[in-house]
C-alpha positions in Angstrom: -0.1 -33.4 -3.3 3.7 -33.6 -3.8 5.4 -37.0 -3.9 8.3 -38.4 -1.4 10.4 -37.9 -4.8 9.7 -34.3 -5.6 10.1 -33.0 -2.0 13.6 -34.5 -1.8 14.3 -32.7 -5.0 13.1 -30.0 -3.6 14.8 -30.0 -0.2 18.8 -31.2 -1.8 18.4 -29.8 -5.5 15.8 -27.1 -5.6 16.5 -25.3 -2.0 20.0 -25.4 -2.3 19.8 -23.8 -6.1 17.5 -21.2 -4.8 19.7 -20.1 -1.8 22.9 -20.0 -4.0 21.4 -17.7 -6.6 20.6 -15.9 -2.9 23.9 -15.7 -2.0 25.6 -15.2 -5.4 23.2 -12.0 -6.4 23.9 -10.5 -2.7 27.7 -10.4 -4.2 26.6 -8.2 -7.0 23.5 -6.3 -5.4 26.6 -5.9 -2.8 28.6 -4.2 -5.7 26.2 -1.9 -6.7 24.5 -0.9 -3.3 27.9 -0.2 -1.7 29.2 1.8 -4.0 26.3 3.8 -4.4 26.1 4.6 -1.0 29.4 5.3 -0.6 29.2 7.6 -3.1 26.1 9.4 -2.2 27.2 10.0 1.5 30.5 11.0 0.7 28.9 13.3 -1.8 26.5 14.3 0.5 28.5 15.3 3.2 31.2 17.0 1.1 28.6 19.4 -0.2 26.8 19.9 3.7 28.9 23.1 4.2 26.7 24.4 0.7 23.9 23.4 2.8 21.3 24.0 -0.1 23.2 21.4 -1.9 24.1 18.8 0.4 20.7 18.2 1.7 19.0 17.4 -1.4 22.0 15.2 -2.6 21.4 13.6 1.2 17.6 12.9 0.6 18.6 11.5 -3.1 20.8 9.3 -1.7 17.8 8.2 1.2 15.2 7.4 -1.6 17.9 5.2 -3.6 18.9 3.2 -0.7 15.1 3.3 0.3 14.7 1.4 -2.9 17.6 -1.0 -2.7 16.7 -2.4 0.7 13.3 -2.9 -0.9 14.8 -4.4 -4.0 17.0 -6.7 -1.3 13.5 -7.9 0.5 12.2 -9.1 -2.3 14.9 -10.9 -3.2 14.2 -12.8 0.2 10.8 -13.5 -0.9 11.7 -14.9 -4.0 14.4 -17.0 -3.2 14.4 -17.8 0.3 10.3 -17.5 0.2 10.2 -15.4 3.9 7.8 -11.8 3.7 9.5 -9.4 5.1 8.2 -5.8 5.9 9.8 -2.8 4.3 10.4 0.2 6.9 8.2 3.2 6.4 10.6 6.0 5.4 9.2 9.4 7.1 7.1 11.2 4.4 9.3 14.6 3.1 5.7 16.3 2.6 5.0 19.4 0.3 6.0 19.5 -3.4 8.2 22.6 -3.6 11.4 22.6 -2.0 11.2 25.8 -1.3 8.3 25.9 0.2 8.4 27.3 4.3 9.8 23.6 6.7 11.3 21.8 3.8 14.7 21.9 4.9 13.2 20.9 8.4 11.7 17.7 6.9 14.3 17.0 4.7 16.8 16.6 8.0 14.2 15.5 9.8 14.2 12.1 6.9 18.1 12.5 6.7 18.7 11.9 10.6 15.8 9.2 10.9 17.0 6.0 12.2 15.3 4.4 9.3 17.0 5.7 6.6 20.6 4.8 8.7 19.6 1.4 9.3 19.3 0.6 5.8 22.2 2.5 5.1 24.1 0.4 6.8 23.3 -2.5 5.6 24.1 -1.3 2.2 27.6 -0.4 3.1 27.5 -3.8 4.4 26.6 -6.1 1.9 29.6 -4.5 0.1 31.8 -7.1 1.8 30.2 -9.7 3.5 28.4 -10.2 0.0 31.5 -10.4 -1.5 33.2 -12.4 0.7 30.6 -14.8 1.1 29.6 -15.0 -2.5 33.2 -16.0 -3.1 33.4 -18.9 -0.5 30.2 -20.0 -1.6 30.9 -20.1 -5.5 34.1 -21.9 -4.9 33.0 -24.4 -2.6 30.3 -25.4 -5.1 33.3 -25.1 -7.9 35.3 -27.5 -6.1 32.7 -30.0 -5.6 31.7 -29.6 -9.4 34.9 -30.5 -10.2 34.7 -33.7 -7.9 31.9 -35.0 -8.5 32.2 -34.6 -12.4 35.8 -36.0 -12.4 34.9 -39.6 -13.9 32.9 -37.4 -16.4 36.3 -36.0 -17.8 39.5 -37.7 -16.3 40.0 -39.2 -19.6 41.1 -35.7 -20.9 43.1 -34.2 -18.7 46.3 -33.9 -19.6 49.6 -36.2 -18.7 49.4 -39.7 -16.9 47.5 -39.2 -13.7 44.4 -37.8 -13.0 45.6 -36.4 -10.0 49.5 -36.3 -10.9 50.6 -35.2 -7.1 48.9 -38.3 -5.6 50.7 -41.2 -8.1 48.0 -43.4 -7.4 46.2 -45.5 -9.8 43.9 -43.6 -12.2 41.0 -45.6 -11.0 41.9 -44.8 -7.2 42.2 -40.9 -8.1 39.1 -40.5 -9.8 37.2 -42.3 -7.4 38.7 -40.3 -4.5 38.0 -37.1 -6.5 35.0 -38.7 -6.6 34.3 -38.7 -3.0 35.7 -35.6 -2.0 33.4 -34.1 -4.4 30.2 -35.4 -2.6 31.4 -34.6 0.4 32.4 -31.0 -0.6 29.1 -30.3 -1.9 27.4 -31.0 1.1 29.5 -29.2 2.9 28.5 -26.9 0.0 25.0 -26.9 1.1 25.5 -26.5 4.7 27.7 -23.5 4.0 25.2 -22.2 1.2 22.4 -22.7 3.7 24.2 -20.8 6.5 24.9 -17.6 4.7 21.7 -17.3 3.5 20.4 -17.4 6.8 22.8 -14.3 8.2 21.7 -12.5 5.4 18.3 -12.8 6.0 19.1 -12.9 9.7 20.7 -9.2 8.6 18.3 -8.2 6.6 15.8 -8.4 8.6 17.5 -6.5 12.0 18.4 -3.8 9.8 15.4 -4.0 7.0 12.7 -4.7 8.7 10.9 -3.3 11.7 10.9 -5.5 14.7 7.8 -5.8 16.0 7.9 -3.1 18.7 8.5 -1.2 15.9 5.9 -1.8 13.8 3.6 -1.5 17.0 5.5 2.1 17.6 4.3 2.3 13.8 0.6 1.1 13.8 -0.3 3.4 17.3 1.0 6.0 15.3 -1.1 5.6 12.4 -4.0 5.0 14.4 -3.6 8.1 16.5 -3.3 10.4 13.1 -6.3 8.4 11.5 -8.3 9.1 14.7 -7.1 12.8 14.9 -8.7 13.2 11.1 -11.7 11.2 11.8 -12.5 13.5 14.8 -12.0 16.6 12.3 -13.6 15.1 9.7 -16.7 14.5 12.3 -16.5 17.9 13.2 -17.2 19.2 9.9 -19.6 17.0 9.1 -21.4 17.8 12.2 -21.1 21.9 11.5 -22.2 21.1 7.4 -25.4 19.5 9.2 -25.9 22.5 11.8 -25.7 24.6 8.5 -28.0 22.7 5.9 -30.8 22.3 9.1 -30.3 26.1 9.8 -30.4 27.1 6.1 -32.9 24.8 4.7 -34.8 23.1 7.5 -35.2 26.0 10.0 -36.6 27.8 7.1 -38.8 26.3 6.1 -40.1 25.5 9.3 -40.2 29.6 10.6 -42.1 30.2 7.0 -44.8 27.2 8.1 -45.2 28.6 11.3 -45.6 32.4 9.6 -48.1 31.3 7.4 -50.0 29.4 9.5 -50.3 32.2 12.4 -51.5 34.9 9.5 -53.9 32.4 8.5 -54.6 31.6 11.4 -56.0 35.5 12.0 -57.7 35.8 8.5 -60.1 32.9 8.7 -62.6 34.9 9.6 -62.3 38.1 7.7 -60.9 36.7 4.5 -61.5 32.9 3.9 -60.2 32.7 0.8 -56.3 34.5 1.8 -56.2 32.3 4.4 -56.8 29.3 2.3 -53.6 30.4 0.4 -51.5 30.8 3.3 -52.5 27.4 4.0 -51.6 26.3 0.6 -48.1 28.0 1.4 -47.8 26.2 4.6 -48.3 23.0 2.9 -45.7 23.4 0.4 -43.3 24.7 3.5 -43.7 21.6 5.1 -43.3 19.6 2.3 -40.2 21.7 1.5 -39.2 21.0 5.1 -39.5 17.0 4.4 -37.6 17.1 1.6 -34.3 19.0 3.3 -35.0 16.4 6.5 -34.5 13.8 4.1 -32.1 15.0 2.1 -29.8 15.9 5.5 -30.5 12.0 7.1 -29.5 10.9 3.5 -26.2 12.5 3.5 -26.1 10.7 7.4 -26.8 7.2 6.4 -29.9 6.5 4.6 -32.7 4.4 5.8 -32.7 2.3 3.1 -29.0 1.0 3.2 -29.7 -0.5 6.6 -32.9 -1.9 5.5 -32.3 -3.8 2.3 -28.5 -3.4 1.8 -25.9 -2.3 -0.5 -27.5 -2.9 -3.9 -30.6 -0.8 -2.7 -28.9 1.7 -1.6 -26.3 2.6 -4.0 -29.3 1.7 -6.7 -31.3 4.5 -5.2 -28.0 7.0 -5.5 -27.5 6.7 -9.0 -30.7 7.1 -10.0 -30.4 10.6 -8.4 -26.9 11.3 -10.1 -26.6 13.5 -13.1 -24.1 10.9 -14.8 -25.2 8.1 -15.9 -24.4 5.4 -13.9 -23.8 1.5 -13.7 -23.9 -0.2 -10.9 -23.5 -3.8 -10.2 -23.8 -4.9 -6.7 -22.3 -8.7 -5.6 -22.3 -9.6 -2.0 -24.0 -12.5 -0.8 -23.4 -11.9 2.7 -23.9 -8.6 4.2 -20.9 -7.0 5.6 -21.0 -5.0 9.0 -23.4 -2.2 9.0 -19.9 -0.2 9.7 -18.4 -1.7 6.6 -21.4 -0.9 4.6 -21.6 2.7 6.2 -17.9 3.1 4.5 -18.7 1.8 1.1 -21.8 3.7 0.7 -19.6 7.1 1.8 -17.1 6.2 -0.7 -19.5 5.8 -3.9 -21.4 8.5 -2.9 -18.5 11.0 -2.8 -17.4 9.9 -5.4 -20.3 10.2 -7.5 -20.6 13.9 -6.0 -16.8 14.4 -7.5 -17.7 12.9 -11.0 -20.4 14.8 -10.9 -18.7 18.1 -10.4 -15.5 17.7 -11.7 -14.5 15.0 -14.2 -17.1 15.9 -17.0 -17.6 12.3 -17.7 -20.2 11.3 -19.8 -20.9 7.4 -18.0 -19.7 6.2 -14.7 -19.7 2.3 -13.5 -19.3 1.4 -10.3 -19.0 -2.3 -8.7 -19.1 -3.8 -5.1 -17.7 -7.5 -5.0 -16.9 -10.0 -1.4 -14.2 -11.8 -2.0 -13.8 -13.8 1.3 -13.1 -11.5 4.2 -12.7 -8.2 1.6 -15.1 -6.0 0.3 -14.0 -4.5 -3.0 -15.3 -1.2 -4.0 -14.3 0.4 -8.0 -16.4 3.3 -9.5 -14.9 4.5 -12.9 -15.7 7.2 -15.1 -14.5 7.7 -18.8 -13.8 11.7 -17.6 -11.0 14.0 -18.3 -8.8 12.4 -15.5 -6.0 14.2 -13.3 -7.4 14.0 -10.4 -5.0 15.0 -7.3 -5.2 13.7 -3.9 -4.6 17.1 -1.5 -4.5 17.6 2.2 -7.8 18.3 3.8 -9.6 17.3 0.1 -12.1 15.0 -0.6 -9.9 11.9 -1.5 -7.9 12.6 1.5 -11.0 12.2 3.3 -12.2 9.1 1.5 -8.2 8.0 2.8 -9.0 8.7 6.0 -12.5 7.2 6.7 -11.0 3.8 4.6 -7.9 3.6 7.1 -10.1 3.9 9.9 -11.7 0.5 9.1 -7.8 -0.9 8.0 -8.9 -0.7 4.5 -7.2 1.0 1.4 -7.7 3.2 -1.3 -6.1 3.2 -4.6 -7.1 6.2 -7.4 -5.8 6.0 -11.1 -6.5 8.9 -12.7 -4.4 9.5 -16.2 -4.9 13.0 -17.5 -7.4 12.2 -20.2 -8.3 8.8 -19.0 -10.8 8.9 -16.6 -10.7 8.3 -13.2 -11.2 4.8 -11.2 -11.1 4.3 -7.3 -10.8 1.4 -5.5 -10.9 0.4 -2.4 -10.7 -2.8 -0.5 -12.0 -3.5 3.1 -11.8 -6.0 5.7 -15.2 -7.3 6.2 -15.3 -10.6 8.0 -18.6 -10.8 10.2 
């Protein structure tokens, strides 16, 4: 618990410090995002009648001053200690840029009200930082130079302290004096009051308001929802097809066997003891699939005894051998659990089939209202996330619970994904 002493240090030494390093580094993050915008527009622009060339120079120029307003919240949070939200820039999409709707995404980024805003306020911090770093810094020179003045009257140069005022020495200094503590509140005030139109600025042109980041989450929910749906559909069609491949099968074989022996009992005991043999092994067969399809689903035994049970019982039927170390004292939503189990069990399926790893770990933790999900291999690595792929699906079933899904994958390091999900129940 802080003391009356160290929150008044804070509040009239520490604040004030804080919010003029603020204001001072706006001056030169003013410099340097100003000019470089400048720059990159004019550039831009100049080169739009060689439209091949302007455009690219255009969508440069959007990514650095992309970064820059990020660079400029941070600053916020580190010296002014307010979170502010980055705007989404419109994803480009594709690789190639000359693959078929490129140069349609690339305008499409180029004209987005995003990418203007932030613009904008990069042209201008040019002046205002500037122009308030220079009124700042010499308001906090002046009072310096006041309230230090007893410090170093004795020497200044010539007779006075203050030659124009021919007062006494003692009269000077301790008016300088004065004036100086007065100045550097006045310092403060002023300090205190930039830094607040900056952020004030920062955060109109910055940030999204919060009809925007509505605008923004409806939209990300409608996409999520539009992949669920798809990735429902083919989950439902790969069911249809392992029951009509394996189940139904089996199934027509059993009843096929059982009619024939069903006919031979009497005239040849001993064939129709095999087809009943057959039949047994059918419907066995037929078990096994059943399972095997429900499993895929959402196994019994996860909402029976859990997490640790569940994802126990899938690596013992994985070809790598795996790890697993299970540690949540409280059970999560069956929803929640649902998600995790999808996401070990895919990705078991992909280590299994593509990473030629020779071990694989993989570890559930609740930390307070997340779940934490990591499996890691020790395979070859380089593993891509692509649209309509299987870690674009695990993406897409993790959003839909407002989780997310991280994947480090080296070329020749392995591969680890994690993912973290809201799970307060």
């Amino acid at each position: 618990m802080s003391t009356p002493g160290a929150r008044w240090l804070g509040r009239w030494v520490g604040q004030p410090m804080l919010e003029l390093a603020y204001v001072v580094g706006s001056l030169f993050l003013g410099l340097v995002a100003g000019t470089v915008t400048v720059a990159g527009l004019a550039v831009g622009v100049g080169l739009l009648p060689v439209f091949l060339l302007g455009v690219p120079v255009l969508v440069a120029v959007s990514y650095v001053v992309h970064a820059l307003a990020i660079i400029e919240l941070k600053r916020a949070g580190l010296f002014l200690d307010v979170t502010l939200r980055p705007r989404p820039m419109p994803s480009l999409g594709g690789n190639a840029l000359g693959r078929r709707g490129m140069v349609r995404r690339a305008l499409a980024r180029v004209r987005s009200a995003e990418f203007w805003k932030e613009a904008v306020y990069c042209l201008l911090l040019l002046p205002l930082g500037m122009l308030s770093g220079t009124l700042v810094i010499s308001a906090w020179a002046v009072a310096l130079a006041g309230v230090a003045l007893p410090a170093y009257a004795g020497f200044l140069p010539g007779d006075g302290v203050v030659t124009w005022l021919h007062w006494s020495n003692g009269a000077e200094i301790v008016t300088g004096f004065a004036l100086g503590v007065v100045v550097a509140l006045l310092a403060r005030v002023l300090t205190g009051g930039v830094a607040a139109a900056h952020l004030a600025l920062a955060e109109a042109l910055l940030s999204p308001s919060e009809k925007d980041a509505l605008r923004g989450e409806v939209t990300r929910l409608t996409e999520t929802r539009s992949r669920m749906v798809d990735a429902a559909d083919a989950e439902r069609r790969r069911i249809e097809r392992d029951l009509h491949d394996g189940a139904q099968q089996h199934l027509v074989a059993l009843a096929m066997n059982l009619g024939r022996a069903q006919l031979k009992f009497d005239t040849d005991p001993e064939g129709a003891r095999a087809l009943v043999n057959q039949a047994h092994q059918e419907a066995k067969d037929s078990i096994v699939t059943l399972r095997n399809v429900v499993r895929g689903v959402h196994p019994a035994v996860l909402t029976d005894r859990g997490l640790d049970a569940a994802l126990s019982a899938l690596a013992a039927r994985s070809p790598v051998p795996v790890r697993v170390y299970v540690d949540v004292a409280q059970r999560p939503s069956p929803t929640v659990e649902a998600v995790a189990y999808f996401v070990v069990s895919e990705s078991l399926t992909n280590i299994a089939r593509h990473s030629g790893a020779a071990h694989a770990a993989v570890r559930i933790e609740r930390a307070g209202d997340q779940l934490r999900v990591e499996v890691a291999d020790d395979g070859r690595g380089g593993a891509a996330e692509t649209p309509g792929g299987g870690l674009a699906g695990l993406r897409d079933r993790v959003a839909a619970v407002d989780g997310s899904l991280r994947v480090d994958s080296p070329p020749g390091g392995g591969t680890a994904v994690t993912v973290e999900v809201p799970c307060a129940s």
